[in-house]
N, C-alpha and C positions, 0 to 999 in steps of 0.2 A: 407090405407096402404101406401099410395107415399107419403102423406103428411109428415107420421111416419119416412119413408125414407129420404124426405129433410131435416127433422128436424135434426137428426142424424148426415148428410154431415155437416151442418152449424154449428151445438156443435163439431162436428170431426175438421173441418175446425177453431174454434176459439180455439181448444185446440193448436193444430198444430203451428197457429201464439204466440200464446202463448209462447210454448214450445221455440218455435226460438227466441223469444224476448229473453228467459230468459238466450238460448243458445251462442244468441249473447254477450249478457251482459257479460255469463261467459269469453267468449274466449277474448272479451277486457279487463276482468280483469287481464287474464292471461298475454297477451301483452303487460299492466300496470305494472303489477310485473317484468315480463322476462327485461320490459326496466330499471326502477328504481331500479331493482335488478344488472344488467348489470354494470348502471352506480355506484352504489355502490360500485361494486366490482372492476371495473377499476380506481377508486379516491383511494378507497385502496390501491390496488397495488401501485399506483404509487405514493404515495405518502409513503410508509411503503422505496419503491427504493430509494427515496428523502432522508427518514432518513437516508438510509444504504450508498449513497454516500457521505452524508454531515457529518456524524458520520469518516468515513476511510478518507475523504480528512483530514477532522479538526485535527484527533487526529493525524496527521504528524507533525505536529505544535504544539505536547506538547512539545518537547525538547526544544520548543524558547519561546513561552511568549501565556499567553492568549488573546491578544492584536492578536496576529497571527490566533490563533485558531477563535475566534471567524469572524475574516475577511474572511477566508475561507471558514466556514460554513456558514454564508451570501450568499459567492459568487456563492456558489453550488444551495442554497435555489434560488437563482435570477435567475439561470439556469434554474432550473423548473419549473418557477412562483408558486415559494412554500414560497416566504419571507414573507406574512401574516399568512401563516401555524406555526410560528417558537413558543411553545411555551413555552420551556425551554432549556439550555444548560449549562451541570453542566460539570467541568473540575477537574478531580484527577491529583494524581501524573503520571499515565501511564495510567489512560482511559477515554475515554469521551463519553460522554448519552447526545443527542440530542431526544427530544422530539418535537412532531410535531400533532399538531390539525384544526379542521378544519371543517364548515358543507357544506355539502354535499346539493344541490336542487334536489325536485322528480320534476315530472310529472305527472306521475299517481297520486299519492297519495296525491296530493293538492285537488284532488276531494272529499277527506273528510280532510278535515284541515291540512291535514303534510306538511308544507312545505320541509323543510330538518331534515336529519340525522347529529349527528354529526358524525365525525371517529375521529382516533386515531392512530399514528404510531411512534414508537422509537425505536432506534438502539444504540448500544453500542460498538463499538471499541476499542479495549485493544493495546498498545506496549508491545512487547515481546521480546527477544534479538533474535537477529539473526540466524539462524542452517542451512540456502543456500540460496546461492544468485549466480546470472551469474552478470559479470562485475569488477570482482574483478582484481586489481594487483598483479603483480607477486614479490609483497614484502611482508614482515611479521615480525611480533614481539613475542618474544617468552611468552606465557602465566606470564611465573616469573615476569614480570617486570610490575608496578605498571604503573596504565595509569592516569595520570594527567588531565582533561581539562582545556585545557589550556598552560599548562605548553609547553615550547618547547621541543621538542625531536629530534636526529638525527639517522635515518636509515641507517649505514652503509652497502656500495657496493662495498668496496673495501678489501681484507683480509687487507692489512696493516702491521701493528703492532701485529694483534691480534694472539694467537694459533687456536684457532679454525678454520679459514678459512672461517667461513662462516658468515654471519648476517641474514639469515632468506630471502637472496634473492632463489625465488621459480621458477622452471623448468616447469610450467602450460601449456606448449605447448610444451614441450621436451627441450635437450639442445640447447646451442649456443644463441648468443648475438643477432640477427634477428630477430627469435620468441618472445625472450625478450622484446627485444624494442618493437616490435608489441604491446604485449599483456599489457605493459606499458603503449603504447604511450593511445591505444581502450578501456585497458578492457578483461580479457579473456572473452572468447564468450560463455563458457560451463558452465554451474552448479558447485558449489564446495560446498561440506556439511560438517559439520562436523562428525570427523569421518573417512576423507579423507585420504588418505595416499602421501605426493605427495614428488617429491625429487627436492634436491635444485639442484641452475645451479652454477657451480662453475668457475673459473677462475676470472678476472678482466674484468668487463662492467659496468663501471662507463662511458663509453662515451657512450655506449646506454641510460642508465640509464640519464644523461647530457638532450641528446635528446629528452628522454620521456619524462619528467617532466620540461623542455622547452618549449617545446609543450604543453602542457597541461595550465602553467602558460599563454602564451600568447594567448588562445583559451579561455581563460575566459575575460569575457565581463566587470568585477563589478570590483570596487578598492580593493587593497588590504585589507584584513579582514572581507570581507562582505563571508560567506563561508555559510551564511544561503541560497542562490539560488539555487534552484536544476539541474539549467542547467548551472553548473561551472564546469569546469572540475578538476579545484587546489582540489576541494571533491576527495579522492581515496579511495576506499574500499580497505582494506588490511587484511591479515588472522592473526590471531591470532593461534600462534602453542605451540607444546610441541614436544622434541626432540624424536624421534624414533628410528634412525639408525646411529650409528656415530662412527668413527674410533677415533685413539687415539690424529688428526689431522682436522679433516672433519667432519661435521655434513651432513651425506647422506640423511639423509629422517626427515621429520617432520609429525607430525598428526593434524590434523585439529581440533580447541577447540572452536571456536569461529572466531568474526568479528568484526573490529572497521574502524570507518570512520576517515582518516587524511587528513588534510588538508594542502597542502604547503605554507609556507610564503616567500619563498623566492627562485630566479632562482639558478641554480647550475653551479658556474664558471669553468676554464678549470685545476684547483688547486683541487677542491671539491671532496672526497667519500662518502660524504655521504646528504641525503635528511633530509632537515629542514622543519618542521612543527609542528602542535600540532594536538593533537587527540579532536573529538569532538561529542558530542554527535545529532545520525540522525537517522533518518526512512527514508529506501529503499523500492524498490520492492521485496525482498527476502522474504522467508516463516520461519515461527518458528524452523520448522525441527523437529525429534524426539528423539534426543541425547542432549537434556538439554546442550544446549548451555551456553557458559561462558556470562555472562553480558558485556562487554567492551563496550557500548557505540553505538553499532550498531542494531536497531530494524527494525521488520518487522510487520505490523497492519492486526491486522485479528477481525471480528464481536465477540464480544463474546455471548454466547448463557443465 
């Protein structure tokens, strides 16, 4: 009967080793999966990020040349160490599809033949016209008037000559020639959308105006005409309006239709009312907005889905 006994222990006892070998086995399979699963998903990720920045930097650079586009998308790839990953990028009129592949090494899974996965990640960036943006100047062009790029055009800031009294210079910070210049010389600080209701500043500030766009000219760094650098200040965002409120003398209020990028060509002497430049087409930091913004030349890049 103890024979029958030990017997028992030792079939108990090689089942037992058994069972744990097979338990082991399982729970390092598991550890295998959780890490090659892991690392899968973090090469995704980041590499799906890679397409989405390289896609929003590039398509900034449709407005100038594909020559631009694709240098950017490069430079972002090399950021990531994603420039072997690169392996399409197709350029439209307003969007661009970066495509990005790549394989992946397991761990685990070399212990039956896989060495890698491949992945796969692309993103699509659309230009949209502009509908809000913070930074804009307190000057404007009235929707009616046909924007050339290219072409020179001159902003007047002085009434002058004219009946109207006014040329589309805008009160973004309240009246008086101070806040003007300010928001001239920086940028107003706040959001403006289309849709806006904002009222002009009246009197004669052609010597603020002098100032602010004096400034601006001699704070940018690039020669004349070079207006593709993003950190030139002669670049001004300006509103694009249609009239709202006007006496028989006065245009009081304007509405907000849109946004175009102008660019100065030239300083403002102590004779000048008005600002010389051309309008030109850019991509900003501003959002599409929800009131179907007017086209003029001013985009905002968002993912398309």
């Amino acid at each position: 009967m103890g024979s029958f006994y030990k017997k028992m222990k030792k079939s108990e006892d090689g089942n037992a080793i058994i069972l744990m070998a097979l338990a082991m086995s399982a729970m390092i399979a598991m550890v295998g999966l959780v890490i090659d699963g892991g690392n899968l998903f973090v090469s995704k990720s980041h590499l799906q990020k890679t397409a989405n920045a390289a896609a929003l930097s590039g398509a900034q650079e449709i407005v100038n040349s594909e020559a631009n586009v694709n240098e950017v998308v490069n430079q972002i790839l090399a950021s990531h160490d994603e420039v072997e990953s690169l392996s399409q990028v197709n350029m439209e009129t307003s969007q661009l599809h970066v495509e990005l592949a790549k394989d992946v090494p397991l761990f685990f899974a070399t212990l039956f033949g896989i060495d890698s996965i491949p992945i796969e990640a692309d993103a699509k960036a659309g230009l949209n016209p502009m509908g809000e943006a913070k930074g804009a100047v307190p000057l404007g062009i009235d929707e009616s008037v046909e924007l050339v790029n290219g072409q020179t055009y001159e902003l007047k800031v002085d009434a002058g000559d004219s009946v109207s009294g006014n040329f589309g210079v805008l009160a973004l910070e309240g009246p008086g020639a101070k806040t003007y210049e300010d928001s001239l010389t920086y940028g107003f600080d706040e959001d403006l959308k289309v849709g806006d209701i904002v009222n002009t500043q009246t009197g004669n500030i052609a010597g603020a105006t002098r100032s602010g766009i004096n400034y601006r000219i001699s704070n940018c760094p690039y020669p004349d005409g070079e207006y593709q650098h993003r950190d030139c200040p002669r670049v001004m965002l300006v509103v694009v309006y249609k009239p709202y409120e006007q006496t028989s003398n006065q245009m009081k209020k304007v509405k907000i239709t849109g946004f175009a990028y102008f660019y100065i060509t030239q300083p403002m002497s102590n004779t000048d009312d008005s600002v010389k430049g051309i309008f030109i087409k850019r991509t900003g930091p501003g959002i599409t907005g929800e009131n179907s913004p007017a086209d003029r030349g001013a985009y905002a890049i968002k993912l398309v889905e």
